[in-house]
C-alpha positions as a printed Julia matrix, in Angstrom:
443×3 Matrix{Float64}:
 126.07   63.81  77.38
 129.4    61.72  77.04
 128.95   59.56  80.36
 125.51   58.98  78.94
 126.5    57.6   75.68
 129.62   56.13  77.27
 127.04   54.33  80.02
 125.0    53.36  77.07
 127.8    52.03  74.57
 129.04   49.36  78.07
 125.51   47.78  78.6
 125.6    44.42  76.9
 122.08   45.05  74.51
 120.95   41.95  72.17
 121.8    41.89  68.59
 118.12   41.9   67.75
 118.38   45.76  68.92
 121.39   46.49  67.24
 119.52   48.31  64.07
 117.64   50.29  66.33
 120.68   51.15  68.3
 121.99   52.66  65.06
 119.05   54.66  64.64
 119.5    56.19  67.85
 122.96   56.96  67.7
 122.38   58.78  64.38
 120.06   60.77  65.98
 122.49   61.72  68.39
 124.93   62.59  65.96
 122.7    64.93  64.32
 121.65   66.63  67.74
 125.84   66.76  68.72
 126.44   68.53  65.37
 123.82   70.88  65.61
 124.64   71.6   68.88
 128.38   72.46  67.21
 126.54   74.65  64.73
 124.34   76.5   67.16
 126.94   77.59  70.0
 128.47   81.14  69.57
 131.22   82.81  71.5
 130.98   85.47  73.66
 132.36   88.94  72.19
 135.43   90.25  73.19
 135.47   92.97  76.18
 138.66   94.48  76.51
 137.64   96.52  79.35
 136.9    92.99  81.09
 140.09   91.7   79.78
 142.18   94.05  81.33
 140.21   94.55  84.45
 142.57   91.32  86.06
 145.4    93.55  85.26
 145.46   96.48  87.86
 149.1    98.32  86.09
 146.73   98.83  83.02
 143.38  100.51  85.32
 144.02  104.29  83.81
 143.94  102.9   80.3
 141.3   100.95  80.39
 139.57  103.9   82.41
 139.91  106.14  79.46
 138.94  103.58  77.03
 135.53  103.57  78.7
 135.96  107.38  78.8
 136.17  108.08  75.35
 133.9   105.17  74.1
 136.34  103.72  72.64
 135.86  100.25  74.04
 132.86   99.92  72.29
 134.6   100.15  68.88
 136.91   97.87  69.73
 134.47   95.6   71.63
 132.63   95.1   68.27
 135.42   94.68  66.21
 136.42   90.8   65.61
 139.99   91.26  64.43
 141.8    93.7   66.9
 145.08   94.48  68.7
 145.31   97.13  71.36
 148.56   98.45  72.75
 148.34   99.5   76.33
 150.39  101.14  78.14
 150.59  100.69  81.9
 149.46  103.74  84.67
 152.89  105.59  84.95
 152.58  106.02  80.68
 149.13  107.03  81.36
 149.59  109.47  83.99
 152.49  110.97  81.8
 149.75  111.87  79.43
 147.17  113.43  80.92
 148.64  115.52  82.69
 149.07  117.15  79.44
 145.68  118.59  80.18
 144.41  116.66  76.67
 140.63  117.33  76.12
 138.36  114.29  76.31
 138.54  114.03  72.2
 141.84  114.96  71.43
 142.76  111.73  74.39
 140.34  109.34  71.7
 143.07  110.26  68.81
 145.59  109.26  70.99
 144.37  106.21  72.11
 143.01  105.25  68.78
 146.2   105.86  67.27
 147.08  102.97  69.62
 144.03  100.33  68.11
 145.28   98.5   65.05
 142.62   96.72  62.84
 144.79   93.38  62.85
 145.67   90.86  65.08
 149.51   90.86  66.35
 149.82   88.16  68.92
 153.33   87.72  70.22
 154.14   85.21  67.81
 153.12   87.22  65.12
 155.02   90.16  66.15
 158.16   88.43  65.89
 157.9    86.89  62.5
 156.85   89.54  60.36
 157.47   89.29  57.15
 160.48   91.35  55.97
 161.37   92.2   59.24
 158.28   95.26  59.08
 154.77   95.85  58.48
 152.58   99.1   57.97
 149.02   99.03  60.41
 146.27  100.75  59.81
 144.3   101.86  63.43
 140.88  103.34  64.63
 142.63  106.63  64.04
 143.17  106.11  60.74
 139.28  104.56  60.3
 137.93  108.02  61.55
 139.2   109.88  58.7
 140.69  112.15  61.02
 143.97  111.44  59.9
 145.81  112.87  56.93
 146.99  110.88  54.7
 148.51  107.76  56.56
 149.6   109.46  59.87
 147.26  107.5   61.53
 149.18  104.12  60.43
 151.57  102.42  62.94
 154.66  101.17  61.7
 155.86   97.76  63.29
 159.29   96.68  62.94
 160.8    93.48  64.53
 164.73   94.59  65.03
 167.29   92.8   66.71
 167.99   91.3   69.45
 164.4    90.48  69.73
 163.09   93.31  69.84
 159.83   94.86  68.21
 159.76   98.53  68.13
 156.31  100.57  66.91
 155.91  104.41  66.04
 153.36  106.27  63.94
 154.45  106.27  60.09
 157.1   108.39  59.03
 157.9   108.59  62.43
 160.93  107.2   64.9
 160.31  103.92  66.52
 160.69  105.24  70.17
 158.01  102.77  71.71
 159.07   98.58  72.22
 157.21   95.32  73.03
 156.9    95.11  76.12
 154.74   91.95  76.89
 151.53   90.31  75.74
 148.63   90.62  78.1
 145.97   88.94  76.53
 145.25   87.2   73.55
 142.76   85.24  72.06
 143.88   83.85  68.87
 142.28   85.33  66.28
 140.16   87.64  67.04
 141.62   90.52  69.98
 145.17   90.71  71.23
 146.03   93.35  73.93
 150.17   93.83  74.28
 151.71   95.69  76.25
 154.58   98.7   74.51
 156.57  100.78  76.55
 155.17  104.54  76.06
 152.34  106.57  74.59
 152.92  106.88  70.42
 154.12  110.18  69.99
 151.85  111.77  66.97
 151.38  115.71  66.33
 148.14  114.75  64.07
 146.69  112.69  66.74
 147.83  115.17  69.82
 146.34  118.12  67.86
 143.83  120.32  69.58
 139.88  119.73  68.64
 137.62  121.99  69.31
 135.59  122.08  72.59
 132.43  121.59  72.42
 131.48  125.35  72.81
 133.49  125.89  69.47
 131.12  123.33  67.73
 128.96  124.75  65.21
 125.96  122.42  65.12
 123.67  124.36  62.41
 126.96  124.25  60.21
 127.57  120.78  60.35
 124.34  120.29  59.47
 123.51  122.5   56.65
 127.18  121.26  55.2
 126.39  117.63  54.6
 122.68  117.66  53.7
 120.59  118.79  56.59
 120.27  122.29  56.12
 116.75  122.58  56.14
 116.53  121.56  59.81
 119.28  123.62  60.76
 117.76  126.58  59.51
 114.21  125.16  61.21
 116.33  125.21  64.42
 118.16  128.74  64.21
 114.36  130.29  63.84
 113.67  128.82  67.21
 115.46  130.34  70.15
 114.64  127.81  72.9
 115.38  124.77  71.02
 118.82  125.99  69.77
 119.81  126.97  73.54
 118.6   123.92  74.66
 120.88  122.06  72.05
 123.97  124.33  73.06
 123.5   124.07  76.42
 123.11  120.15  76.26
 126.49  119.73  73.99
 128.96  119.84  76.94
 127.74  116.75  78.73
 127.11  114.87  75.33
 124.52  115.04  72.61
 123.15  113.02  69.83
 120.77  113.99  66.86
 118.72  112.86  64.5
 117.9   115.77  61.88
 116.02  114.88  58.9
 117.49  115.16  55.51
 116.56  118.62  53.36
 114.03  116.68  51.69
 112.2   114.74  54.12
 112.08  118.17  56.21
 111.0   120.57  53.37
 107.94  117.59  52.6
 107.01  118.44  56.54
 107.26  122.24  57.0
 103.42  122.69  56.78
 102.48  120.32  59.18
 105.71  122.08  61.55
 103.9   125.5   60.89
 100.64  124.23  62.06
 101.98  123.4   65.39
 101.75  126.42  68.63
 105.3   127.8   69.68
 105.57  125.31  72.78
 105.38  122.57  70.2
 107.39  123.32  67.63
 110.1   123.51  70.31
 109.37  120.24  71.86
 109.57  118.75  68.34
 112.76  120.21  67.74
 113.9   119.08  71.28
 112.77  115.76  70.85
 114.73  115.01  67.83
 118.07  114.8   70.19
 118.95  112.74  72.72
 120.98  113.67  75.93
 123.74  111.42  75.64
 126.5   110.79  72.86
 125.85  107.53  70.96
 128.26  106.66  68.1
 127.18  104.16  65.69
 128.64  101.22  67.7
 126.92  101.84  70.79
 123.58  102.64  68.42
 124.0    99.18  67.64
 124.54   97.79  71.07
 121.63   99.74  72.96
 118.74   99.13  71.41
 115.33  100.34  73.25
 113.87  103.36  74.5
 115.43  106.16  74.81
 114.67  109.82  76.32
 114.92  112.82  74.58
 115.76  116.57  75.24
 111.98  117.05  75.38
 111.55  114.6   77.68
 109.8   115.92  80.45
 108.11  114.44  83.65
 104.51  112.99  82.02
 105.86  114.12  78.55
 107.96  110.42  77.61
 108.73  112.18  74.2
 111.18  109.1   73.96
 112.0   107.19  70.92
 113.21  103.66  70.41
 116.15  102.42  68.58
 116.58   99.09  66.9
 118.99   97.54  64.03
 118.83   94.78  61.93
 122.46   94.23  61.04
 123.7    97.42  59.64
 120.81   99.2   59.54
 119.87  101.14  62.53
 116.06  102.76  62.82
 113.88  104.81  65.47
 110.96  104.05  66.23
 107.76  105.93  67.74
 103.76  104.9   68.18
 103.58  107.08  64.75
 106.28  105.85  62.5
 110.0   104.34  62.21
 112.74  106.52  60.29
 116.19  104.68  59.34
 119.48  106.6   59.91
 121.17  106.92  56.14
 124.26  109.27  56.73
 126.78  110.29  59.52
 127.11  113.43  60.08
 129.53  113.83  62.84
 130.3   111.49  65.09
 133.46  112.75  67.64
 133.19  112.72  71.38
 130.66  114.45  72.81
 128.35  115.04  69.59
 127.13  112.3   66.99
 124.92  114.08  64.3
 122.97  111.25  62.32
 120.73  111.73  59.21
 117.52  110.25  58.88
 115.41  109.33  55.66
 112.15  110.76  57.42
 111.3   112.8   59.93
 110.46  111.12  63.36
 107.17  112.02  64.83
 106.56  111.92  68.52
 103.03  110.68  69.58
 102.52  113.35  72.0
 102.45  115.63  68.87
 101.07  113.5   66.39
  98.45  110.71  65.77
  98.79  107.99  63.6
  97.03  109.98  60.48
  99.78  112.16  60.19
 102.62  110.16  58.96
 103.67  111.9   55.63
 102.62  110.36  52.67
 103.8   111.67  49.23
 100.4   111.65  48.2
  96.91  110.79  49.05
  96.01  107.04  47.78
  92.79  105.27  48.0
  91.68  103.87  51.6
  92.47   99.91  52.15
  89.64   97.91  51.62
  87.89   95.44  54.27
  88.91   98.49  56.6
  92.61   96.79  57.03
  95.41   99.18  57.46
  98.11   99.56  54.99
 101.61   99.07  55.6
 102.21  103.11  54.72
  99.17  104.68  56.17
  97.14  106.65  53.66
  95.27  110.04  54.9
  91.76  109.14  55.81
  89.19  109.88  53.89
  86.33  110.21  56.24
  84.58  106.84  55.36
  85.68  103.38  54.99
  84.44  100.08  53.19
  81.66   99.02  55.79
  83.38  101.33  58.65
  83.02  104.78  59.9
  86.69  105.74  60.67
  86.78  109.0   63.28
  89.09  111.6   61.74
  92.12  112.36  63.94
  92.99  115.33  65.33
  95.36  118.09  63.87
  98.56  118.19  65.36
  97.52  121.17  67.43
  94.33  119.24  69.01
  97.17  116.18  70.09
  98.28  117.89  73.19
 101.2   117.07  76.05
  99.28  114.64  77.77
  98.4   111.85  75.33
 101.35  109.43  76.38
  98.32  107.76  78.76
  96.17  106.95  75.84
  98.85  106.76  72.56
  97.95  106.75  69.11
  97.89  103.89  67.71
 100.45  103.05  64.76
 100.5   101.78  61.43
  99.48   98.51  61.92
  96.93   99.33  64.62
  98.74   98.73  67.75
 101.55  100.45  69.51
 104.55   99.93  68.22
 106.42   99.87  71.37
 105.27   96.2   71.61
 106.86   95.25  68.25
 110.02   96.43  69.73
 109.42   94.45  72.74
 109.01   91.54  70.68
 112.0    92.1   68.39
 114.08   92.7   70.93
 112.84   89.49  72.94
 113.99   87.79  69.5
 117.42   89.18  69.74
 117.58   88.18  73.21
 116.9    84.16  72.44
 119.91   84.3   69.35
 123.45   83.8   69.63
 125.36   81.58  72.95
 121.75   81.7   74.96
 120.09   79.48  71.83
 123.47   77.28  72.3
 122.26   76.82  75.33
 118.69   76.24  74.62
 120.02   73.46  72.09
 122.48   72.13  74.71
 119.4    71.15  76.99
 117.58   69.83  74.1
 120.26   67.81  73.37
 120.84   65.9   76.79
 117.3    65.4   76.94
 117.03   64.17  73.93
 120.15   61.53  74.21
 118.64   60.37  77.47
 115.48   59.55  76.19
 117.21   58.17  72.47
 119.62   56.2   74.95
């Protein structure tokens, strides 16, 4: 774009075209700036960042390990201190479990940025940091702050609060000014709150968690049913998220639950978990389809998960729910609460969406937003009743129900996701092209 306007700007043109010239070139102004406007940067991965440093592998291993470089990886302000492999190694072979290792290394995440320059012109010679640890609410009080301390000689010594400033600066590693800075200190940060046992996942109590923070409804739903809760137990250990409707959302559905045969009513309850631990970050950063612990062979019993910002929804052919409350969320279980309940379309059709109450059919035979139960006949249409939940059997996911707005909602995802995909550094580079062909032909 620059040779071009330089290569333009050195041809001799006649004064006659000088006014049109000017016209041009304001054009191309406009195009540069937008191009300035439009072109993002890339987000941060620290487990890319430190992959060029081979003394740091084990920590960045357990990063990925713990999921913790996801909530740092969508954090813009960050500063991680690393420690190199021998550190590491002293660790675990402490024989840590998988969560009590996230305290410890999220003790070791401070929600600032402390470049090296930083570090060594603190103000008052110490400042207090608050870390990941300390976001969890995990930590009492502020034992999951990290004290920094520049001290002399040049040297910058950090330790929990409270605590004894045992661990130094060692080195930067990588920074990029202001948004993550990754420095090296010379040990682990020794914390008693952070090193405390959790419980293993066996120990978990997944009904109480529930029916403690607004769920209880469900929970009870799933004690009645002995396959679903083994299946839930059973599928803990390797990692487990859930979706359980709040108390009343559920209560509004127990009639329609009732209706359903035995097989069903556990494959609903199975479906409304998924096989893998998601915390909200990664909820964020994986939107699509997803199985479920009913998923089966034929039987998709998969749901879809998209967010618009903050706000994080599933999806099926039958409706979309929006996650309002975390329940849990602590390596390997993630407990979310949803405003409705999610309905799979291998139980459901699109009729059975729960409405508070019946209100009068949508004229012209359009479908509204919030479907309404039928009423046998529409304005100038016969509409065919749907099927009870028992009639919808295993093997609709051929033929799926149709939703709301008439067609599968899988392809709205599709498209919304195909949005996504065109936003951010790929439209920079949509606007880049636009750009040089636009100065060429301006030029």
């Amino acid at each position: 774009l620059l040779h071009s306007l330089t290569h333009s700007l050195s041809l001799k043109k006649p004064l006659s075209v000088s006014r049109t010239m000017a016209k041009k070139m304001s054009c191309l102004v406009i195009f540069n700036i937008l191009l300035l406007l439009t072109i993002q940067t890339h987000a941060h991965n620290v487990t890319r960042l430190l992959a060029s440093h081979p003394s740091f592998s084990s920590f960045s291993h357990y990063l990925t390990q713990t999921h913790l470089a996801d909530e740092i990886n969508r954090r813009t302000t960050i500063t991680v201190c690393a420690v190199d492999n021998a550190a590491m190694a002293a660790l675990t072979s402490k024989g840590y479990t998988i969560s009590t290792l996230k305290n410890i290394l999220s003790l070791h995440v401070l929600l600032d940025y402390f470049g090296t320059k930083k570090l060594h012109q603190i103000r008052d010679g110490s400042a207090l940091a608050a870390t990941m640890f300390q976001a969890t609410g995990a930590a009492p009080g502020t034992t999951g702050f990290v004290n920094i301390t520049d001290l002399r000689g040049g040297k910058v010594g950090f330790g929990p609060d409270s605590g004894d400033l045992s661990a130094f600066f060692v080195k930067s590693i990588e920074e990029v000014p202001y948004n993550i800075s990754i420095i090296q200190i010379s040990k682990v940060l020794p914390s008693e709150t952070a090193s405390a046992p959790t419980p293993a996942p066996a120990e978990m109590n997944l009904t109480g968690i529930m029916s403690a923070h607004g769920c209880k409804v469900f929970a009870e739903t799933l004690l009645t049913n002995p396959g679903a809760s083994k299946t839930f137990q059973e599928s803990l250990e390797g990692g487990m998220t859930v979706f359980c409707p709040g108390d009343d959302a559920m209560k509004g559905f127990l009639p329609k639950y009732k209706n359903l045969t035995a097989p069903k009513k556990e494959a609903f309850l199975d479906f409304l978990a998924v096989p893998t631990y998601y915390s909200m970050a990664m909820l964020k950063s994986n939107n699509g389809p997803m199985n479920t612990l009913a998923t089966d062979g034929a039987n998709k019993f998969e749901l879809t998960v998209q967010n618009d910002g903050e706000k994080v929804t599933l999806k099926t052919r039958i409706n979309t729910v929006k996650i309002v409350d975390t329940l849990i969320d602590e390596q390997p279980l993630a407990i979310y609460a949803t405003d409705k309940v999610l309905l799979p379309k291998e139980l459901f059709k699109a009729s059975a969406v729960d409405a508070p109450a019946p209100a009068p059919a949508p004229e012209d035979g359009d479908v509204a937003d919030s479907p309404k139960p039928a009423k046998g006949k529409g304005k100038g249409k016969k509409k065919k009743a749907a099927p009870s939940p028992d009639e919808s059997g295993f093997g609709d996911s051929d033929s799926p129900a149709e939703g709301p707005d008439g067609e599968a909602d899988d392809s709205t995802a599709d498209e919304a996701g195909a949005v996504r995909i065109i936003g951010g550094a790929k439209a920079g580079l949509v606007v880049s092209l636009l750009c040089l062909f636009a100065s060429s032909w301006l030029l």
